[in-house]
C-alpha positions in Angstrom: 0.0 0.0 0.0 1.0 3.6 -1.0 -0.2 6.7 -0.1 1.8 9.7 -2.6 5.3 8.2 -2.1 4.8 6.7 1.5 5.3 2.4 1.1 3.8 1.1 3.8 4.0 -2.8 5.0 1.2 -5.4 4.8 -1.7 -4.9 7.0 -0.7 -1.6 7.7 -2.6 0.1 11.1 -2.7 3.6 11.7 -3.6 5.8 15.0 -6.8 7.9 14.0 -6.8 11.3 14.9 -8.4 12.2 18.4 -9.5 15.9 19.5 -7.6 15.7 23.1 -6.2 12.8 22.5 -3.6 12.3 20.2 -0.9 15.2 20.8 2.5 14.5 20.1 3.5 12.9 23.2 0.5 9.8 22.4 1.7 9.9 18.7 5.4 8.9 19.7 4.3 6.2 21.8 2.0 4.8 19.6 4.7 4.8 16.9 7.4 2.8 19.2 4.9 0.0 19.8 4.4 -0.1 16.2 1.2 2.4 14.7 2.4 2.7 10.7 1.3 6.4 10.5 0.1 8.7 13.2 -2.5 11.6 12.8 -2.6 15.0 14.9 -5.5 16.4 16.9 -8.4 18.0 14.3 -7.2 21.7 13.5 -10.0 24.1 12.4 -9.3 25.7 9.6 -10.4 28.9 10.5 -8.5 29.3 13.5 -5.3 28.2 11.4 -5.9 31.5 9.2 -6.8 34.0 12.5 -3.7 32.4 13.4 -4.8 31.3 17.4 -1.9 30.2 18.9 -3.8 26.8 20.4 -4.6 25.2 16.8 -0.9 26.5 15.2 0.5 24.6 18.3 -1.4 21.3 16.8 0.7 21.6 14.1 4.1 21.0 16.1 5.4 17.5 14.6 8.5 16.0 15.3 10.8 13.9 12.4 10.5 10.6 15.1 6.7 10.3 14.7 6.8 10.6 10.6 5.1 9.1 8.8 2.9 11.9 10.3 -0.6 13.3 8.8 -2.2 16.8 9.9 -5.7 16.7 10.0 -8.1 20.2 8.9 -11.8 20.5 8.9 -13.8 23.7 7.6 -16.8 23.9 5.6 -15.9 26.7 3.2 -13.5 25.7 0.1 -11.1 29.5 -0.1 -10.5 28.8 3.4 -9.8 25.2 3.5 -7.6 25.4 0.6 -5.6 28.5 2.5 -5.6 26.3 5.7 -4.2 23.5 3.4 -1.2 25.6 2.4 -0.3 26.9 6.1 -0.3 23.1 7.3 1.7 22.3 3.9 4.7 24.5 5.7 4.8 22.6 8.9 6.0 19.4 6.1 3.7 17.1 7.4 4.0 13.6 4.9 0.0 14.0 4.5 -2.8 16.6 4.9 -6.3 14.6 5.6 -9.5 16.6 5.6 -12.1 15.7 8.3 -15.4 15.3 7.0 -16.6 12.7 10.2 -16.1 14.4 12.8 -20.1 14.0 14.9 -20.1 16.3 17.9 -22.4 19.3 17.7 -19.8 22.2 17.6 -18.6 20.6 14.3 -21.1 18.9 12.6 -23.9 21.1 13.4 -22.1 24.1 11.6 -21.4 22.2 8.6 -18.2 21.0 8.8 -16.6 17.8 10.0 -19.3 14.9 9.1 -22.4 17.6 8.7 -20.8 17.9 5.1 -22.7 14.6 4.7 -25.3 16.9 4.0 -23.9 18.3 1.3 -21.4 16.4 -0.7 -21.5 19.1 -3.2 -19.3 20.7 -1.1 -17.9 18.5 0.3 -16.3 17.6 -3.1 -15.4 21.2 -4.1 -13.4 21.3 -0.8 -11.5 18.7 -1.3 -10.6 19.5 -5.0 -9.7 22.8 -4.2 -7.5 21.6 -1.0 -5.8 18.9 -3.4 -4.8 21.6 -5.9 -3.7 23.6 -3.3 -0.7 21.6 -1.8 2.4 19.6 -3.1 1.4 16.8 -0.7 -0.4 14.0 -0.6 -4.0 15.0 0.5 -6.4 12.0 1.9 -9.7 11.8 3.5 -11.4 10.6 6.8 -15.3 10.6 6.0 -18.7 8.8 7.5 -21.5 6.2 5.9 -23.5 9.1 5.7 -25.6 11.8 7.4 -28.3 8.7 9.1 -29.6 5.1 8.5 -31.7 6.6 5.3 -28.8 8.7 3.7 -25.6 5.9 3.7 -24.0 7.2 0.6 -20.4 6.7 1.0 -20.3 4.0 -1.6 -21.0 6.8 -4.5 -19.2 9.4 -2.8 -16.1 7.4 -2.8 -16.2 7.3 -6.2 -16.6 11.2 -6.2 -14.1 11.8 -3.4 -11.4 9.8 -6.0 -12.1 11.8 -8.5 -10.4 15.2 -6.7 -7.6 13.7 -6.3 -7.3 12.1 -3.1 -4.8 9.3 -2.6 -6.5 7.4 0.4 -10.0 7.1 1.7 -10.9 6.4 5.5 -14.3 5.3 6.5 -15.6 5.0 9.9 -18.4 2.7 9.5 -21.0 4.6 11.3 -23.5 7.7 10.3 -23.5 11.0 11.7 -26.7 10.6 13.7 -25.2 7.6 15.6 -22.4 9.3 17.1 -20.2 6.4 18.5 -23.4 4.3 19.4 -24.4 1.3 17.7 -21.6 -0.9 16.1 -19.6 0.0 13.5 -21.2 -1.2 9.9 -18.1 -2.3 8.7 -19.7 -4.1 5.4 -20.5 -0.8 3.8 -16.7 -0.6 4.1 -15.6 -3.8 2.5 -18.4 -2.8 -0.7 -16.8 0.3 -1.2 -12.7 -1.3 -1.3 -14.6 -3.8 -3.1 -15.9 -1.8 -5.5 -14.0 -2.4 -9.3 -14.1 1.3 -9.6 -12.2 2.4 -6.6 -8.3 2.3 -7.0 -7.0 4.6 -4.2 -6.0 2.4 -0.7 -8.9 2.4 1.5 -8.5 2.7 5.2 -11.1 1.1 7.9 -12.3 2.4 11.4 -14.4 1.6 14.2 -14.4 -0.7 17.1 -11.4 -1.4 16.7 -10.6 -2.8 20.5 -8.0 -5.7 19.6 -6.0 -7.5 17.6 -8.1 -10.3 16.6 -10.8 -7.6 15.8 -8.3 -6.3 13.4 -7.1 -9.0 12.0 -10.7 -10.2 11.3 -11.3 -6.7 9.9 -8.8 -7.0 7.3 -9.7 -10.8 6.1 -13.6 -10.2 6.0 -12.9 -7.0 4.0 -10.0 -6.7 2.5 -9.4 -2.9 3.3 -5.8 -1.8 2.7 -5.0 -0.6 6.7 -7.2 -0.3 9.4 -7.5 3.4 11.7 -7.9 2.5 15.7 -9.1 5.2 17.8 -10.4 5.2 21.0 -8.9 1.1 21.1 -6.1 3.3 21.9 -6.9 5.3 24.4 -4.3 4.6 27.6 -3.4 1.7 25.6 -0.9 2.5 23.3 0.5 -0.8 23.0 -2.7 -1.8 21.3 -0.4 -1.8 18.3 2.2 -3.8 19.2 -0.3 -6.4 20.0 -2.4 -6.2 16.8 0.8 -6.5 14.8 2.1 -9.2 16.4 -1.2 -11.2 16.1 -1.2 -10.3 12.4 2.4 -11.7 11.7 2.2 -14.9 14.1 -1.7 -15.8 14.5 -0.9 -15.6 18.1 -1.3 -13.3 21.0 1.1 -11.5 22.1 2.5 -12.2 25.9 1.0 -10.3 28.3 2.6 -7.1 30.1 3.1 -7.1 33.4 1.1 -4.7 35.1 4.0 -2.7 36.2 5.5 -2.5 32.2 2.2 -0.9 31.7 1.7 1.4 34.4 5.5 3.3 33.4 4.0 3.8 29.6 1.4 5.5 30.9 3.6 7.0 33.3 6.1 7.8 30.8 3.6 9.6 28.5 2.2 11.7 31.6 6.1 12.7 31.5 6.2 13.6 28.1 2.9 15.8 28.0 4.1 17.7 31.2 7.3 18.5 28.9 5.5 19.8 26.2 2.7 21.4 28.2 3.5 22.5 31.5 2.8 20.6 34.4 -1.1 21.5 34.7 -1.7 21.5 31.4 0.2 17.8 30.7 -1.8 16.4 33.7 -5.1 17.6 32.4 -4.0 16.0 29.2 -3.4 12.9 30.2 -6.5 12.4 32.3 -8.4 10.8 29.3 -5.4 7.9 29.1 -5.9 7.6 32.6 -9.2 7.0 33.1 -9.8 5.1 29.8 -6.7 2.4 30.3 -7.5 -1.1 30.6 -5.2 -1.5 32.8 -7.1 -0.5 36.2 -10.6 -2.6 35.0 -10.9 -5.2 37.5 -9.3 -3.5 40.1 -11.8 -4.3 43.2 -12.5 -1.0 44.6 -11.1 1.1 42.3 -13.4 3.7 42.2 -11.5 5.9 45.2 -8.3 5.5 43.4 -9.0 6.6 39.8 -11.0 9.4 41.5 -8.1 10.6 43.3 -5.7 10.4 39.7 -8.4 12.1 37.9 -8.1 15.3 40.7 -4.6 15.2 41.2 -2.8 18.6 40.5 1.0 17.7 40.2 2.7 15.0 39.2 4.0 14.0 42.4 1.2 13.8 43.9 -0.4 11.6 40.5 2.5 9.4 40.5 2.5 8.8 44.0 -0.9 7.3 43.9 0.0 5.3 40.9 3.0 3.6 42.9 0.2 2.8 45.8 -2.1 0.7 43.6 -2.0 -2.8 44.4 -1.1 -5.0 41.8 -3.6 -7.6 40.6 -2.8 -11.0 41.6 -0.8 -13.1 39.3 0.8 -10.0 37.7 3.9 -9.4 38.3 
């Protein structure tokens, strides 16, 4: 699989891009335990051109995390395509225009997956964006707008035509948020599709490697995106491509390899963002790891990480957890 010049292995599995989730800090980690290509947080596009200092920072990439793709959304095509060039000077290796983002802020002005609604635009956008960088420009899109409107097999097609060298699907409409499963056969009918010739990428419910590996087989899609699978798990990766190479799982972590990643990434935010501001990014990881389920009486504990102010103070109660039994 190829995306512009980028040759990417077999199976190929991607991190997806997460508002508050995937900073740089997440990206590198996710690339060490193996993710093929990383995205950044969404950046609007209209911010990017008022130039606010909070969504010029999202463009902050770093050469160990390549290959690296910034992510834009907008709903108007001048200023899409002049977003496109600003990110174009930050050299990521690909631009990728989000058109499924659900949350109200987004899609109910139009942009992110609302352009469901209008795929007329949605088209001239991504022309214009394509002929307005030197880089390889890609697209992360929905089924459609709801259960009546799932036109993603046609729009593919369309979305090709601009130019486009990749298409990601999350198999879900708009109107179901991140409720419901993920209707990964629309998917697999539009890679299947004689007419399509650009790599097509999967996502949704992603949660482990024999989901990806089964992902792949049933439809044949050229990588698969994980998102929230990902969240305070980076190793997620590391396991699915191990399952993919061997058939097997991979041995287990101990709990205390696991608790210094997520340690480790806590680290690496409060570089990059100041102690308050690295905690406060690293709650999500915290509270949506894996590794504390099953924990009896928990609840105290993750309360108490969730509220902690200093790093001390966060790391201290992460020392105090008792481990589970049998995990060393």
């Amino acid at each position: 699989m190829k995306i512009g010049k980028i040759q990417f292995p077999d199976k190929p599995v991607f991190l997806a891009p997460m508002e508050d989730v995937t900073d740089m800090g997440f990206r590198l980690l996710c690339k060490r335990f193996g993710a093929d290509m990383v995205y950044t947080e969404f950046v609007s596009c209209d911010a990017l051109i008022r130039g606010v200092n909070k969504s010029q920072a999202k463009l902050q990439i770093s050469d160990k995390e390549r290959p690296v793709a910034i992510q834009i959304y907008g709903r108007e095509v001048d200023a899409m395509a002049e977003a496109a060039r600003i990110c174009e000077e930050a050299s990521p290796d690909v631009l990728d225009i989000n058109f499924g983002c659900p949350v109200k802020k987004v899609a109910g002005k139009g942009a992110g997956s609302g352009m469901m609604r209008t795929p007329d635009l949605m088209v001239d956008i991504t022309r214009a964006v394509v002929k307005a960088v030197n880089i390889p420009v890609t697209v992360k899109t929905r089924l459609g707008w709801d259960n009546d409107s799932k036109i993603i097999v046609d729009l593919a097609e369309r979305l090709q035509d601009t130019g486009i060298q990749a298409l990601t699907i999350h198999g879900r409409t708009r109107a179901q948020m991140y409720t419901g499963d993920a209707d990964w056969r629309l998917i697999g009918e539009v890679k299947n599709n004689p007419r399509m010739f650009i790599p097509i990428i999967g996502n949704g419910d992603v949660t482990s490697a024999e989901i990806c590996k089964q992902r792949f087989e049933e439809t044949g899609v050229d990588a698969v995106m994980i998102g929230r699978g990902s969240i305070g798990c980076p190793w997620i990766f590391e396991d699915v491509k191990y399952y993919i190479r061997t058939g097997e799982k991979m041995p287990e972590r101990s709990f205390a390899s696991r608790l210094a990643i997520l340690k480790e990434l806590v680290t690496m935010n409060v570089a990059r963002a100041g102690e308050r501001g690295g905690i406060l990014h690293s709650r999500r990881h915290i509270a949506a790891s894996p590794l504390f389920k099953g924990i009896p009486d928990f609840k105290k504990t993750r309360v108490a990480m969730l509220r902690a102010e200093t790093v001390a103070d966060l790391f201290a109660l992460m020392d105090g957890i008792e481990q589970p039994i049998g995990d060393e």
